[in-house]
C-alpha positions in Angstrom: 3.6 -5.1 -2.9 2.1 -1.8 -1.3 1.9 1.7 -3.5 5.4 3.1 -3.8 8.2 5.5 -5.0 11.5 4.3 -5.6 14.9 5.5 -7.9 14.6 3.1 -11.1 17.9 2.7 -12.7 21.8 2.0 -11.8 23.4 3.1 -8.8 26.5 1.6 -8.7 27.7 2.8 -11.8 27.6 -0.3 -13.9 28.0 -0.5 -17.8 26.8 -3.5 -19.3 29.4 -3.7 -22.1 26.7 -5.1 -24.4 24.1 -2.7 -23.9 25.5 0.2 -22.0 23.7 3.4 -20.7 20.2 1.6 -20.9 20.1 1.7 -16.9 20.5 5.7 -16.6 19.3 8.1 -16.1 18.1 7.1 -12.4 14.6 8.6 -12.7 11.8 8.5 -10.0 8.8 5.9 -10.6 5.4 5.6 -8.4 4.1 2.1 -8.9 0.5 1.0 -7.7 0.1 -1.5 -5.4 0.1 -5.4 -6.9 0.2 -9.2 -5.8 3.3 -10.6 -7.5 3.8 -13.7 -7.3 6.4 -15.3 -5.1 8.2 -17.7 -7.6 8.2 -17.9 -11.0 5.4 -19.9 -13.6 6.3 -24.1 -12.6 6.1 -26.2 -15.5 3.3 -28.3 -14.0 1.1 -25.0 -13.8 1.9 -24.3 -17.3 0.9 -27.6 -18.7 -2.4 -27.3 -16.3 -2.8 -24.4 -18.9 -2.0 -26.7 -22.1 -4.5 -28.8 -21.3 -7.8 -26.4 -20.7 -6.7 -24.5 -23.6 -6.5 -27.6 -25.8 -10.0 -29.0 -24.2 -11.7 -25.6 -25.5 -9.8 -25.6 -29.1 -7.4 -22.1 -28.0 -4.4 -24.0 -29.2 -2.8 -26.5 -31.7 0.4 -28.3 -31.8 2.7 -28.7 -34.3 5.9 -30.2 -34.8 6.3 -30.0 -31.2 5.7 -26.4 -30.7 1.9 -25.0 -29.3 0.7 -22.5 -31.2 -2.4 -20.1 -30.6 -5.6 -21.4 -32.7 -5.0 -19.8 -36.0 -1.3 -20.9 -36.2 0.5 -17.3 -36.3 2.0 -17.1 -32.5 4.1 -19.8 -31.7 3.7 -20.2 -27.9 6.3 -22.7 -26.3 8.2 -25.6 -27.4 7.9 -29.0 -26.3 9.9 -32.4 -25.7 11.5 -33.2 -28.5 11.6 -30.3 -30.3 13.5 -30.4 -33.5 15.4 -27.5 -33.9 17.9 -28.8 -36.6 17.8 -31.3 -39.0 17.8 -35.1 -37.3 18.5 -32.9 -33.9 16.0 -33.1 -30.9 15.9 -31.2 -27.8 15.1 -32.7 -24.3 15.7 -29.2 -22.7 12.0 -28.8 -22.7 10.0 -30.5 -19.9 6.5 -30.5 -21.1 5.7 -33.3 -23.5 2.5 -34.4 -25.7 0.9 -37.3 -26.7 -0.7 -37.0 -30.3 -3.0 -40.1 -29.6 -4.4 -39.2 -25.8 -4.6 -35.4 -26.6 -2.4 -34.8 -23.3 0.2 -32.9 -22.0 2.0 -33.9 -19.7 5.2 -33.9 -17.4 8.6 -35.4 -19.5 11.1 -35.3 -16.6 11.6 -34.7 -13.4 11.1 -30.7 -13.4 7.6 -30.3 -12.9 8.3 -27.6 -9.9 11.4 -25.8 -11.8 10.2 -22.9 -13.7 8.7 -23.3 -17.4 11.3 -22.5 -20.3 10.7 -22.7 -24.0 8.0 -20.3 -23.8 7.5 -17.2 -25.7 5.9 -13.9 -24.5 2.8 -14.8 -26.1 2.3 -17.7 -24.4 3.1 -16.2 -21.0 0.2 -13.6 -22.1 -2.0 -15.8 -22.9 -1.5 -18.0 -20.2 -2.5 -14.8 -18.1 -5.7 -14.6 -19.8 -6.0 -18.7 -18.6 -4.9 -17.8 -15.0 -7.6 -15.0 -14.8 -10.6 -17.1 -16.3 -10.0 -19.7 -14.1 -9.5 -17.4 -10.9 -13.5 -15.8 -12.1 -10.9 -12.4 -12.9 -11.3 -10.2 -16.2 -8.7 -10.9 -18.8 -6.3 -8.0 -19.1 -4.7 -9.4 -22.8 -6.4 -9.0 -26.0 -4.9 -11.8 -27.8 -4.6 -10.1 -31.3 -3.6 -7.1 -30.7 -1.5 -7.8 -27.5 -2.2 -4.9 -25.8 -3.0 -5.0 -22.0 -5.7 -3.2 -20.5 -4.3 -2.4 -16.9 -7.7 -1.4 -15.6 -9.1 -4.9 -15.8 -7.9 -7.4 -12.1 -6.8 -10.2 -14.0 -3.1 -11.8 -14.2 -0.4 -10.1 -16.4 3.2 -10.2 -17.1 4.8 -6.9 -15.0 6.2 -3.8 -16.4 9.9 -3.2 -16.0 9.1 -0.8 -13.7 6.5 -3.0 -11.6 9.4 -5.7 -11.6 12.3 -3.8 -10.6 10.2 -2.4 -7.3 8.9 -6.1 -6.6 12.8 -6.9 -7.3 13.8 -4.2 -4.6 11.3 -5.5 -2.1 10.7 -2.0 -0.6 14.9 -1.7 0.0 15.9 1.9 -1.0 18.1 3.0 1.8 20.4 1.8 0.8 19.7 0.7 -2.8 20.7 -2.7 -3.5 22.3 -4.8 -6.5 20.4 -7.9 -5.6 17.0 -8.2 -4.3 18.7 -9.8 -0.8 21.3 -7.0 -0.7 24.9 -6.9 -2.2 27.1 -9.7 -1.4 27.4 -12.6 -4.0 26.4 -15.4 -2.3 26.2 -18.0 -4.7 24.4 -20.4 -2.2 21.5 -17.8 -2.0 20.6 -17.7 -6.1 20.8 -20.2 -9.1 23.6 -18.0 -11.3 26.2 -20.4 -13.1 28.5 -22.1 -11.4 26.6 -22.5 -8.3 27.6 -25.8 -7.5 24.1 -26.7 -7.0 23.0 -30.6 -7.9 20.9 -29.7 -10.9 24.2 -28.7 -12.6 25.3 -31.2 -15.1 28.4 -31.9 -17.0 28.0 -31.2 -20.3 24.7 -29.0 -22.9 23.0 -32.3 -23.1 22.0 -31.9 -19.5 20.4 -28.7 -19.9 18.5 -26.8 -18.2 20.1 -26.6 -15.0 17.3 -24.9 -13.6 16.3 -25.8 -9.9 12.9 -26.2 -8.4 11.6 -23.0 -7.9 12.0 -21.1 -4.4 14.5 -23.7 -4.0 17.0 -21.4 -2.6 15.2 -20.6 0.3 17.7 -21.0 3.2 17.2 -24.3 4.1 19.0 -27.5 3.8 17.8 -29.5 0.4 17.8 -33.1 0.6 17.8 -36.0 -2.5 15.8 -37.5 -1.6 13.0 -34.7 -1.4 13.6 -33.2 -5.0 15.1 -36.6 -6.3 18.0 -34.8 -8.3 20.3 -36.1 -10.6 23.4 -34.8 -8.7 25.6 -37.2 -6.3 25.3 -35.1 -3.6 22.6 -36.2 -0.7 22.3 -32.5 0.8 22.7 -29.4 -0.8 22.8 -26.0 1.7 20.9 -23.2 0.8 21.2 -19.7 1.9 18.1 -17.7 2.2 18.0 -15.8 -1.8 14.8 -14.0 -0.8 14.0 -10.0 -0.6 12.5 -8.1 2.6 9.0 -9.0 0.6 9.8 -12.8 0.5 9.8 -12.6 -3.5 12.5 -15.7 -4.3 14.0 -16.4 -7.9 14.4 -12.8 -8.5 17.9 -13.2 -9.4 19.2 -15.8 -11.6 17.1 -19.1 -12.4 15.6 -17.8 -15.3 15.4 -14.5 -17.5 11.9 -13.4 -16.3 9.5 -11.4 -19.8 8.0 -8.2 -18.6 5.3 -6.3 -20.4 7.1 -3.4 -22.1 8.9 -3.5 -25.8 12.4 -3.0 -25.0 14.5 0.4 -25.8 17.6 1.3 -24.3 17.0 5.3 -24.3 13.6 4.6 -22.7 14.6 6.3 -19.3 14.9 9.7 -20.6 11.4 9.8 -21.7 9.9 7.2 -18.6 7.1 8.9 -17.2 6.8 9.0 -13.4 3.5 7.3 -12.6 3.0 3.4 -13.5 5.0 3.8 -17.2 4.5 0.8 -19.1 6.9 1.0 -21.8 7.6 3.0 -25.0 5.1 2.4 -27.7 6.9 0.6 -30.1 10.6 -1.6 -29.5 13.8 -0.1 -29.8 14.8 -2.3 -33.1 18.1 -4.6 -32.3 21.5 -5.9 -34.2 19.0 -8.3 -36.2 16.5 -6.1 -37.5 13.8 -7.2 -34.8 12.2 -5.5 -31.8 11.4 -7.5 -28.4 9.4 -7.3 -25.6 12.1 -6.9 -22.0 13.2 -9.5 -19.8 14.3 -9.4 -16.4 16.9 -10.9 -13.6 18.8 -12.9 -15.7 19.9 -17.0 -15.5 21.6 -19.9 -14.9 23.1 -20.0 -18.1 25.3 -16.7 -18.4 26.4 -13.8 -16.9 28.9 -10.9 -15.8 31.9 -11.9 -13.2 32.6 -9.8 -10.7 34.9 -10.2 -8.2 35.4 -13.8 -9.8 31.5 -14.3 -9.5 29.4 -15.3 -12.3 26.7 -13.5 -11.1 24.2 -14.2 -14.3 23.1 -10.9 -15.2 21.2 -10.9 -11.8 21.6 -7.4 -10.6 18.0 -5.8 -10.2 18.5 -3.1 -12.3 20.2 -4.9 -15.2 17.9 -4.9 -18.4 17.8 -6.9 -21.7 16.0 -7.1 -24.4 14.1 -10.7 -25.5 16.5 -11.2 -28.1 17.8 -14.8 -28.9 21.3 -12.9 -28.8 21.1 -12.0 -25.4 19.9 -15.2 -23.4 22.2 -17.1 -26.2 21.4 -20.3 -25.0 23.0 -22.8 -27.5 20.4 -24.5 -30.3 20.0 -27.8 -28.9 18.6 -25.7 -25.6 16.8 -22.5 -27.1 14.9 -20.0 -24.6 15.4 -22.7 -22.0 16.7 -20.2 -19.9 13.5 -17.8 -20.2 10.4 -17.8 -18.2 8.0 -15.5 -16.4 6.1 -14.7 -13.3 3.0 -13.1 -12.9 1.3 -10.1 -11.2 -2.7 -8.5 -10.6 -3.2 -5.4 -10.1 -4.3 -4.8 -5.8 -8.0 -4.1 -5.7 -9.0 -1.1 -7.1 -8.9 2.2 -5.6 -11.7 4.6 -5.1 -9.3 7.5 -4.9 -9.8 10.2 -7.3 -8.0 13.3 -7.3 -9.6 16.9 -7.3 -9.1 20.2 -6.1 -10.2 24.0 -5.8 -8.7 27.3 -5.4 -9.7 30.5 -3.8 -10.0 33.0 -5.1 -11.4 32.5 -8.3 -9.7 34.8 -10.3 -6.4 35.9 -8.6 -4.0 38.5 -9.4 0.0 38.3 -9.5 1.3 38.8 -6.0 -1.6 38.0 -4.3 -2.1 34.0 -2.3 -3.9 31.7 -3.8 -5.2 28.6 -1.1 -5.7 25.4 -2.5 -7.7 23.1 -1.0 -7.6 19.2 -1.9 -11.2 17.8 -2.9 -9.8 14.2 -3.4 -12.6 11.4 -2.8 -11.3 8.0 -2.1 -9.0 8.9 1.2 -5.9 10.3 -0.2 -3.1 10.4 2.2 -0.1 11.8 0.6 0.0 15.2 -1.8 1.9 16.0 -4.6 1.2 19.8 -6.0 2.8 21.6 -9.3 1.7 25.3 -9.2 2.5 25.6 -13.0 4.9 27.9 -12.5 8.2 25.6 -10.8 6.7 25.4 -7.7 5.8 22.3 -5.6 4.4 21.8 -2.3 3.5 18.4 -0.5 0.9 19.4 2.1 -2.9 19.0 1.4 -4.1 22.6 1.5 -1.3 24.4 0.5 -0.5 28.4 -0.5 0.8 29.3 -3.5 1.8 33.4 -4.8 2.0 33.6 -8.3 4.6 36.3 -9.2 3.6 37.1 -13.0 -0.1 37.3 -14.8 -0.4 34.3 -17.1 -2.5 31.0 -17.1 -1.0 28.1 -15.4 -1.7 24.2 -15.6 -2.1 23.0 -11.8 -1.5 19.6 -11.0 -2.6 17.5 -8.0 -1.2 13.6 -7.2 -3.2 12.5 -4.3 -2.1 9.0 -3.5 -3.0 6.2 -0.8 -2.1 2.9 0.0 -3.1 1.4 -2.8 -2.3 4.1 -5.6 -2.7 7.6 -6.5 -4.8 9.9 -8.7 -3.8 12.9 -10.8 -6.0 16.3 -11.3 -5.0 19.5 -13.6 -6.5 23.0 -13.8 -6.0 26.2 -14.9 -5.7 29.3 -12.8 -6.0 32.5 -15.0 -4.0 35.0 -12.7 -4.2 38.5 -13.6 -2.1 41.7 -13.2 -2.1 43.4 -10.0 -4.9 46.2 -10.1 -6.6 49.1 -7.9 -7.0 47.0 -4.7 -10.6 47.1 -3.2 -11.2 46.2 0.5 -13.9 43.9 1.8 -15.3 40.6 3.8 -17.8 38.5 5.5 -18.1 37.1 8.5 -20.4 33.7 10.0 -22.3 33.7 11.8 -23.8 37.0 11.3 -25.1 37.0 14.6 -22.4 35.8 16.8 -22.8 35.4 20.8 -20.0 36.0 23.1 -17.4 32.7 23.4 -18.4 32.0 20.0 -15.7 31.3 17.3 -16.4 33.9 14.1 -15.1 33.3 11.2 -13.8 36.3 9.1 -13.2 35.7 5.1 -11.4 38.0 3.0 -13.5 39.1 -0.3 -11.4 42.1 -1.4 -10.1 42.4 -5.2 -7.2 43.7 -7.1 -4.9 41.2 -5.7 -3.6 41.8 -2.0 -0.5 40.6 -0.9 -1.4 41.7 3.1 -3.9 42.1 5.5 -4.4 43.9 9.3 -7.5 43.1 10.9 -8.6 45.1 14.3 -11.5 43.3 15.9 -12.6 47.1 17.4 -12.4 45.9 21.3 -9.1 47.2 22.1 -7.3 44.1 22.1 -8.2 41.6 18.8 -5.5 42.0 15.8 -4.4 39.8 13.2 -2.3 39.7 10.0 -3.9 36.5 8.7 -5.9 36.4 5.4 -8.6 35.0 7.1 -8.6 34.8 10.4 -11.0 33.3 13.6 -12.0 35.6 16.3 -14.3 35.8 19.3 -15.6 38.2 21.8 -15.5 38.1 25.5 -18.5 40.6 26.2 -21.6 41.4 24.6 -22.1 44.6 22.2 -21.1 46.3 18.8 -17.4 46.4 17.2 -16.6 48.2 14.7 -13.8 45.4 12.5 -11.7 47.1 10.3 -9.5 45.1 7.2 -6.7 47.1 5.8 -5.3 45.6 3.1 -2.4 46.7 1.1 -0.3 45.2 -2.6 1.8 46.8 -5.1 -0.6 49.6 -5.9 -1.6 51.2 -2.6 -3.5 50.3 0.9 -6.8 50.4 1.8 -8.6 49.8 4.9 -12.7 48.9 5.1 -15.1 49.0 8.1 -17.8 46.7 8.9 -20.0 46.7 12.2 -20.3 43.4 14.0 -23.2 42.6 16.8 -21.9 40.5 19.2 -25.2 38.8 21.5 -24.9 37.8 25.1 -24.5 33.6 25.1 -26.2 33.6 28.9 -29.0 34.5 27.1 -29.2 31.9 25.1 -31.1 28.8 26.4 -28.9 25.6 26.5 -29.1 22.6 28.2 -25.9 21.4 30.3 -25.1 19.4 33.7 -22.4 18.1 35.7 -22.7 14.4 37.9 -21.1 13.0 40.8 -21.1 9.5 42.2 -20.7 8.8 46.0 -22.1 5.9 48.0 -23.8 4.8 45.2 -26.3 7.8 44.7 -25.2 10.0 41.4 -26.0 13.3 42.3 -26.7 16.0 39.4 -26.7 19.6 38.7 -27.9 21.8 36.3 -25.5 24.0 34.4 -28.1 25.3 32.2 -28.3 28.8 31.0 -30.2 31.0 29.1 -32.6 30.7 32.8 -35.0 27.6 32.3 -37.8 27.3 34.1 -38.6 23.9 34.0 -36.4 20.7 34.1 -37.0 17.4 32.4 -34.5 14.6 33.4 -34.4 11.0 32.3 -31.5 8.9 33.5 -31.3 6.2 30.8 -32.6 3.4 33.5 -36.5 3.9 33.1 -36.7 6.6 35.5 -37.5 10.0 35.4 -37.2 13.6 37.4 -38.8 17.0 37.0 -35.9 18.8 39.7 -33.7 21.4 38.9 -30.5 19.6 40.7 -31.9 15.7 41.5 -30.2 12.4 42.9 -30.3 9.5 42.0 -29.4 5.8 42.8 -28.7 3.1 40.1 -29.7 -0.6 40.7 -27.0 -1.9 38.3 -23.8 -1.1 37.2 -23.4 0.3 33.9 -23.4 3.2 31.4 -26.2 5.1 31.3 -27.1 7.9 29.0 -29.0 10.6 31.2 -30.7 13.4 29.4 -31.9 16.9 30.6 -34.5 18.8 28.6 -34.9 22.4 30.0 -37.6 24.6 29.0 -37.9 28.6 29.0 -39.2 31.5 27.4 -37.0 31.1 24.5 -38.0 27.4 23.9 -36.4 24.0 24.6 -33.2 22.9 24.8 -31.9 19.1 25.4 -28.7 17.9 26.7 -27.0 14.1 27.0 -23.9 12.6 28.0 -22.9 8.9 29.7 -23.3 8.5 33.2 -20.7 5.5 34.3 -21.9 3.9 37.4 -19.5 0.7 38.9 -19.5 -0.3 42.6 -18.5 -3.6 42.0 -14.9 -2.8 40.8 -13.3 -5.1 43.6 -15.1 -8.7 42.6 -14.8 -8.0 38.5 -11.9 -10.4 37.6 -12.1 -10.2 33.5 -15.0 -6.9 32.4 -14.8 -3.5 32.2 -13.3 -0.7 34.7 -14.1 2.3 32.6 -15.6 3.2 29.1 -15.2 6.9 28.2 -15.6 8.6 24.7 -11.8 8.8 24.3 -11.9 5.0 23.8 -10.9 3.6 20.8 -12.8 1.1 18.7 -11.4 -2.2 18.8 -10.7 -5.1 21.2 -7.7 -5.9 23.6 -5.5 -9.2 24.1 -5.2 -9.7 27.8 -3.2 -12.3 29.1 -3.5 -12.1 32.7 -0.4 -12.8 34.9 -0.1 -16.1 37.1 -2.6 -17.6 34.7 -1.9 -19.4 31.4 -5.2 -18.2 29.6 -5.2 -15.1 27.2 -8.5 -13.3 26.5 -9.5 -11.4 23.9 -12.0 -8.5 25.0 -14.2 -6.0 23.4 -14.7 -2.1 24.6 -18.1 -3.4 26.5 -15.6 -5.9 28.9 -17.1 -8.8 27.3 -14.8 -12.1 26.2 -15.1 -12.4 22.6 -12.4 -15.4 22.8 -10.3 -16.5 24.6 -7.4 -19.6 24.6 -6.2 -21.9 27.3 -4.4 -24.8 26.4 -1.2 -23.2 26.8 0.8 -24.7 30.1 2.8 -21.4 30.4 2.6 -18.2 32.4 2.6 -15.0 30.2 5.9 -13.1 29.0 5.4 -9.3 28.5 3.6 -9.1 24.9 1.1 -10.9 23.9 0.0 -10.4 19.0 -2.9 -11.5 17.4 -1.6 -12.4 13.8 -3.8 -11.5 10.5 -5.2 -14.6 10.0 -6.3 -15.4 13.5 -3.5 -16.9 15.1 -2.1 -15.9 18.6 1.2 -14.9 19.2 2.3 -15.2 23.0 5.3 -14.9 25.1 5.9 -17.4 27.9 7.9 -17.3 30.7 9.0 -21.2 30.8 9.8 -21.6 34.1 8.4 -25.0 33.7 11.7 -26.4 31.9 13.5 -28.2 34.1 16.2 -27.2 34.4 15.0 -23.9 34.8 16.7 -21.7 32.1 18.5 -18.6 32.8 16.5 -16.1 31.4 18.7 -13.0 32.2 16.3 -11.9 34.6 13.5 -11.5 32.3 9.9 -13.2 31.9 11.1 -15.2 28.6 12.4 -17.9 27.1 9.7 -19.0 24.8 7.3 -18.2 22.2 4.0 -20.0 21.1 1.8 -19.8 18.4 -1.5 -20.9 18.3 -4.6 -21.2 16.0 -7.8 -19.5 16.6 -9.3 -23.0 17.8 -6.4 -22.9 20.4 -4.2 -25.6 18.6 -0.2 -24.9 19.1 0.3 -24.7 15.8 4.5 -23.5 16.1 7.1 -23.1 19.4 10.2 -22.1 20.3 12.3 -22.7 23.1 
């Protein structure tokens, strides 16, 4: 999930009648980027977990509940599970065998997601995850807390979940992650109708595989369910980021303690939850969950749609996913997310002038290392701005706290300062100007030093034509001699206008090697453009050979690009110019190479699929074939996509089908993909 801003909250306007208000006020949220994962924690990968843990003595069992090592955290439940007296739950899918040491698989949900666990076991299964992926941990499994710096697995925030939830979809904001209807064949929400629903609380959890509503047609006798039915229809229950199971199925834990009022307080970069839960109708406080269940939910419009809406939140609380005894928390699980790799970005900026005065523009320029791309300024004083090297008049002295929010694709980065501004003063005129000894053509650059605040400047560049009312403005001079540049500058308190000569040399003077080239009839013929009047010439043109003319020819034995130098000599010294000299005669036998290579070219490499051939060739800025695949029996369409992971996407014009289709006119009618070892890999007709 890329770096993002998005509205967190409700905006449709729905109460939950057994929390209200907890989804207002709307409030904006920047989230860094993360991998989420696509479905929720399977019970087979959970009990891969049981099992290392076990092997290096993390966790006990007892009475059919996993604890961690010392016996405090109870971390799931098991088959079998007594929860009253004489009374044993099968709702649980994970079993274990006291002799073997073993966990193992009870039932035939290995693929639907793992119930029966607590938040501590989803954290420290995270802790597993990230060992075994060579991550850092992020948990510290006595105190809880998560380190968010560290690249291991971890259960979300609420706010990291309800942007993965979104999938990017904020105009318009949806209720569901797919969009708005309530399409029960899209989500697992009770009542679905899907085969995994039983007839009676004996049969729970009527959870489905996970990812299982996917928009395709399930079959029996793939998933072996215990319904009648042979086929079961799916719609497709994804988001735009292909995130499934983020409605319904089961309540999903996310990192923060729950509290209902937390949104008024929320701050707007990566919040991660008040610091302590709000405490509930039982006395406790709990952790948040997330997207609701199969179990039970709000109708609308005669739909039980399960709590599902993407905004909806709840806390943890036994009271909430209410699942009866013989099937406690079987309708809770979790998914997990790592943070993107780490950002370099780090925000920082600087101001001129130093020390400002009320009325008077302070620039700010953004120092940010780490290739910010967006800007988010707070002058201290109500104003904003969003450009990188903004301008900002402070009205009133006083000391104001600065903020920058430099961001990039994968996150942002926050700077403060203080700027001391002081009261508007006697105003005193003066600058500078580089280089201090321009020549004529030459771009000066004149920089505003005066004090006591100014609030405008008038610049006369002394030739009778040059003015500007910039701050600091660029200038150059056509001729040769002295000006005399005045800067009037003016604020509440007065004006004031200082004079400063500026010597302006002549740039034919100036010894500096140039040249123009021609190519006709193979000979390249060159002349000096030199100035500054050399009096000796020095050419070599890249190919070995030399010349000591002021203007020479030349003819190339090879086609190529050739970098030619001159190196002119005169009173003054030396001076050396080069540039690429592109030589090509053979332009009418080249079938796949290079026509011309300028230094407007872009880095990279073109797909070229050439017409009435069935090859496509990929090519570097030298004209060389890097690769290139042939197995395809088609003639090109009219767009030819090299995939991320190597795969070629090509249009076809499949004339070849007999009978010929009607295309509409078009080069069409099929598309192939195939591998980079030019194996068709997918079609379409």
């Amino acid at each position: 999930m890329p770096f993002g801003s998005f509205e967190m909250g409700d905006h449709f306007g729905f109460v939950d009648p057994t929390h209200p208000s907890d989804e207002v006020a709307v409030h904006t949220v920047n989230i860094n980027a993360l991998y989420v994962a696509t479905t929720p924690t399977t019970n087979q990968q959970y009990v891969a977990y049981l099992n290392g843990a076990l092997a290096k003595g993390l966790i006990e069992v007892t009475s059919n509940m996993v604890y961690d090592a010392s016996g405090t955290y109870i971390y799931c439940y098991l088959y079998n599970y007594q929860y009253a007296a004489g009374q044993y739950s099968t709702a649980y899918s994970i079993s274990y065998n006291s002799t073997t040491k073993v966990f193992s698989i009870a039932d035939f949900r290995a693929n639907h997601p793992m119930v029966g666990v607590t938040w501590y076991g989803a954290a420290a299964y995270s802790n597993w995850l990230s060992s075994q992926a060579g991550l850092n941990a992020c948990y510290n499994l006595t105190t809880w807390v998560c380190d968010f710096t560290q690249n291991g697995y971890r259960l979300p925030t609420e706010a990291e979940w309800e942007c993965s939830a979104r999938g990017e979809q904020y105009s318009p904001y949806y209720n569901f992650p797919w969009g708005d209807d309530q399409d029960i064949q899209k989500v697992n929400w009770p009542d679905s109708g899907d085969p995994y629903e039983g007839a009676d609380q004996s049969t729970y959890p009527w959870t489905t595989p996970v990812g299982f509503y996917n928009g395709t047609l399930q079959k029996q006798t793939t998933y072996s369910w215990p319904g009648s039915a042979t086929s079961y229809q799916t719609h497709n229950g994804a988001n735009a980021l292909g995130l499934l199971d983020m409605s319904g199925e089961v309540w999903q834990f996310v990192y923060d303690w729950y509290d209902s009022g937390y949104y008024s307080v929320s701050p707007t970069n990566n919040p991660t939850g008040p610091a302590v839960g709000q405490v509930q109708s039982d006395g406790n406080t709990y952790q948040g969950m997330r997207g609701g269940s199969w179990y039970s939910g709000d109708i609308e419009a005669g739909v039980n749609e399960g709590h599902g809406r993407v905004s909806n939140r709840c806390p943890a609380s036994p009271t909430y996913f209410a699942v009866p005894q013989l099937a406690y928390s079987s309708n809770v699980g979790f998914r997990v997310v790592r943070t993107s790799a780490s950002t370099t970005l780090a925000a920082g900026f600087t101001y001129t002038p130093s020390s400002p005065a009320s009325a008077q523009t302070v620039t700010f320029s953004d120092a940010s290392s780490g290739g910010a791309s967006t800007w988010f300024w707070n002058f201290g004083d109500g104003g904003t701005g969003t450009i990188e090297n903004p301008s900002h008049v402070y009205s009133t002295a006083g000391t104001y706290t600065v903020s920058l929010m430099a961001g990039n694709a994968t996150g942002f980065s926050t700077a403060t300062n203080s700027v001391s501004v002081s009261s508007a003063g006697p105003i005193s005129p003066s600058f500078t100007f580089t280089p201090t000894a321009p020549l004529t053509g030459q771009a000066i650059n004149f920089l505003d030093t005066s004090t006591g605040g100014p609030t405008s400047w008038s610049w006369d560049f002394g030739d009778g034509v040059g003015k500007s009312s910039l701050q600091n403005p660029v200038y150059d001079y056509l001729t040769a001699g002295t000006y005399a540049v005045n800067l009037t500058v003016s604020n509440a308190s007065g004006t004031t206008t200082v004079s400063n000569n500026v010597v302006v040399g002549s740039s034919a003077n100036v010894l500096a090697a140039s040249y123009t080239y021609t190519v006709s009839s193979g000979t390249t013929t060159f002349t000096d453009t030199s100035t500054g009047s050399p009096t000796s010439w020095s050419w070599n043109f890249g190919d070995n050979t030399t010349s000591s003319l002021e203007s020479p020819g030349h003819t190339y034995t090879a086609d190529g690009i050739y970098t030619a130098t001159l190196t002119v000599t005169g009173a003054t010294g030396t001076s050396t110019f080069s540039q690429s000299v592109i030589v090509n005669t053979a332009v009418a036998t080249r079938t796949v190479g290079l026509m011309l290579n300028t230094s407007d070219t872009s880095p990279g490499y073109v797909l070229f699929a050439p017409k009435q051939n069935t090859m496509t060739y990929l090519i570097d800025n030298e004209g060389k074939v890097v690769h290139e695949w042939t197995a395809s029996q088609y003639s090109p369409g009219q767009s030819v996509y090299l995939l991320p992971n190597g795969h070629l996407l090509r249009t076809c014009f499949n004339q070849q089908v007999t009978p010929t289709p009607n295309t509409g006119g078009g080069e069409g009618g099929r598309i192939e993909e195939y591998d980079w070892d030019d194996n068709l890999v997918w079609q379409l007709n």
